[in-house]
N, C-alpha and C positions, 0 to 999 in steps of 0.2 A: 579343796582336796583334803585328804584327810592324810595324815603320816607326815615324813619329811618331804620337802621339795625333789622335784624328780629331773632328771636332764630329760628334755626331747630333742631326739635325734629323726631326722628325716633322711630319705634318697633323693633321688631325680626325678622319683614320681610324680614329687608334690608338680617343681616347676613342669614337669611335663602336662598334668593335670588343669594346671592353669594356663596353660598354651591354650589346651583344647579348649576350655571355657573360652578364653577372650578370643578365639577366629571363631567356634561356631554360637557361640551366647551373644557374643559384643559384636562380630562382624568386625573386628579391630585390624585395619591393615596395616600395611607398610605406609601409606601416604595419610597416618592420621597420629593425631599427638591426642595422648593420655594424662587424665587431669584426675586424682584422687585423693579428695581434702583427709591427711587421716599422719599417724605417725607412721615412719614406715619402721612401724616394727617389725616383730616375727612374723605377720603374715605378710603385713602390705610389700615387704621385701620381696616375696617371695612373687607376690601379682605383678610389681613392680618388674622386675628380671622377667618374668616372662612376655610381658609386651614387650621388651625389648628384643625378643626372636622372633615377634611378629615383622617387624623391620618398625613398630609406630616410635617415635619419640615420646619419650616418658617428662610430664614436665611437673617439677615440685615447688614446694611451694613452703622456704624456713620461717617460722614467725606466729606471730597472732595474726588472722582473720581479718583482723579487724581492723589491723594500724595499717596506715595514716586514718582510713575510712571505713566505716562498716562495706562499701562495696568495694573493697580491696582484690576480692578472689574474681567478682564479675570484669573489675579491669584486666586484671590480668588475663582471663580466660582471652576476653575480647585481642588482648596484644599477641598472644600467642598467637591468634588464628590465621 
């Protein structure tokens, strides 16, 4: 960007916005658990809270990928299921 740093401010649009993505894009219900490799910054927060009104559990994941094992995220995916 060009200029000084700017604040962004949002409403309830966003989370509302991404309700509707994840029930009519994902099909994301209440009886399913959400896995998104990513930091939850400013956005994935925001995708993040909105599964969370679909009734799905949201399941995270602190750390590198990779430790203990490069298939770290496949084990787990598999434990959660």
């Amino acid at each position: 960007t060009t200029g000084r740093p700017k604040c962004m401010a949002q409403g309830c649009g966003v989370l509302l916005t991404h309700l509707k993505e994840l029930a009519l894009h994902t099909d994301l219900r209440a009886s399913d658990r959400l896995f998104y490799f990513s930091t939850l910054s400013w956005m994935m927060w925001n995708w993040a809270t909105s599964a969370l009104a679909t009734g799905a559990a949201v399941v995270t994941y602190d750390g590198d990928p990779a430790f203990p094992t490069a298939d770290r995220l496949w084990r787990m995916a598999a434990d959660a299921r």
